[in-house]
N, C-alpha and C positions, 0 to 999 in steps of 0.2 A: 459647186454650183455658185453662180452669180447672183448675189440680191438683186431684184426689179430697181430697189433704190442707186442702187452701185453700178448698175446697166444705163441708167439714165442719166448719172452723172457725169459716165463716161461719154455717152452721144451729144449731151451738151455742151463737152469741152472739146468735141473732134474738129468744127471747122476752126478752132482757134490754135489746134494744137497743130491740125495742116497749113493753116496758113504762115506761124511760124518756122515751121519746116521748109516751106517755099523761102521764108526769108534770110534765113539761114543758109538753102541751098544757093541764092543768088549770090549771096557777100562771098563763100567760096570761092563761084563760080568767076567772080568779080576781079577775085583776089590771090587765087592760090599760089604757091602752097599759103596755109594762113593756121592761127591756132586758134583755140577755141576765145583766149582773150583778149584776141584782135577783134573775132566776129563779133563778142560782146562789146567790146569799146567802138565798133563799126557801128552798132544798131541800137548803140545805147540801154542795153540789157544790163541785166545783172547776168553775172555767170552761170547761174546755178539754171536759169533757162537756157543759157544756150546749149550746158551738159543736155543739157536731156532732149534738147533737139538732134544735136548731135549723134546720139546715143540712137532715135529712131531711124536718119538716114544710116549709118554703119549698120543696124540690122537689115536696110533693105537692099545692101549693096550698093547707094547711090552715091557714096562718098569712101573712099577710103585713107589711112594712116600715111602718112607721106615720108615718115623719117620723123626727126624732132629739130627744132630750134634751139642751135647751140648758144643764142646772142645771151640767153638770160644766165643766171645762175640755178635756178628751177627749171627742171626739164618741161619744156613744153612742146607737144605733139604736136605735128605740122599736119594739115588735112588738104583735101584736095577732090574732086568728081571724079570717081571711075570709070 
């Protein structure tokens, strides 16, 4: 079960964690195929937000894995809109 305190913290972070999500799905949308630290370097983020943006659209089917980008020496996963 959910603490009341852990229920609230979660509805006060949901319009900022949607509206990231939208911003995230644009620069895709924008750009693809694209990686996660393109989108970061796109939108001025640190990475560690965009993983986790990233993370909620692949659960909801709105993005999916594209292949990877060979340019770097670190594999980096290519994304892309479903």
């Amino acid at each position: 079960m959910i603490h009341s305190n852990s229920r609230a913290a979660l509805a006060s972070i949901a319009p900022v964690t949607g509206q990231a999500c939208i911003e995230v799905l644009r620069v895709i949308r924008e750009s693809q195929p694209i990686t996660r630290q393109d989108i970061a370097a796109n939108l001025g983020w640190e990475i560690n937000r965009v993983t986790g943006r990233v993370r909620e659209l692949l659960d909801k089917n709105s993005i999916i894995e594209a292949g990877n980008d060979t340019t770097h020496k670190v594999k980096r996963g290519l994304l892309k809109v479903a």
